[in-house]
N, C-alpha and C positions, 0 to 999 in steps of 0.2 A: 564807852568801850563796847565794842562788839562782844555777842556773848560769848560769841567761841573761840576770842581773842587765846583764851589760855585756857591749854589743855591737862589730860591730865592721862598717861597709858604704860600698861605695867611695862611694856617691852622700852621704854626708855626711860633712864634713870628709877626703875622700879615704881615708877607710877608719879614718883616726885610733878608739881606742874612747872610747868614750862610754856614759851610763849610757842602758837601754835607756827609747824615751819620750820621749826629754828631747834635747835638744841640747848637754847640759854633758857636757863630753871629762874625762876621767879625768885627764889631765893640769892643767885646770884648778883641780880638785880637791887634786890635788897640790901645786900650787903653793901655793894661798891655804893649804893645811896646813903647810908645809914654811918656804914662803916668807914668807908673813904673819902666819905664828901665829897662826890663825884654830883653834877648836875645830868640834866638830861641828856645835853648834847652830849658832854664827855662819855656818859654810859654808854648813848650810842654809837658814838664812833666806836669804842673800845670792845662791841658785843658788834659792831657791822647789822647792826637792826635800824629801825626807825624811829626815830623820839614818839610817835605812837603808840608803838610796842613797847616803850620803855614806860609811858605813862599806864599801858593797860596795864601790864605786869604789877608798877606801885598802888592801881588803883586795888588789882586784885588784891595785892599783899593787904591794903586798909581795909576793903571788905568781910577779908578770912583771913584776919591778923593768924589766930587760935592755929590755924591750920597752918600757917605757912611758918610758922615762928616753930613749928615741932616739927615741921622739916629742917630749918636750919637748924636744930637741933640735934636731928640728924645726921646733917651735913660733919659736925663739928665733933661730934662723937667718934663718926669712923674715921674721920680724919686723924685724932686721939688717939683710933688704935683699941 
């Protein structure tokens, strides 16, 4: 993974990370892997990135599980309301 594969800046999604370039959050990612059983290709067709960027983003998720797991947490909260 390139380092600066995924970033991280308050002016988009409040700092939530996301893959650099693009507006698809790490968490997203996650989900449709975890959540929908979706493979790489699939994710990437469906986010229009590149199975690279789909592998950084999982790799980051496995690296900074802690982190990325209390953004979807996040995520699912406001969503709730």
């Amino acid at each position: 993974m390139a380092e600066d594969a995924i970033v991280s800046t308050e002016e988009h999604f409040g700092g939530k990370h996301r893959i650099r370039g693009t507006r698809i959050r790490v968490v997203d990612v996650v989900e449709s892997y975890q959540e929908l059983g979706w493979d790489v290709e699939e994710i990437s067709e469906e986010y229009s990135i590149t199975p690279q960027q789909v592998l950084d983003a999982l790799r980051f998720f496995y690296d900074n599980k802690k982190t990325v797991r209390e953004e979807l947490r996040s995520k699912v909260k406001k969503a709730n309301g």
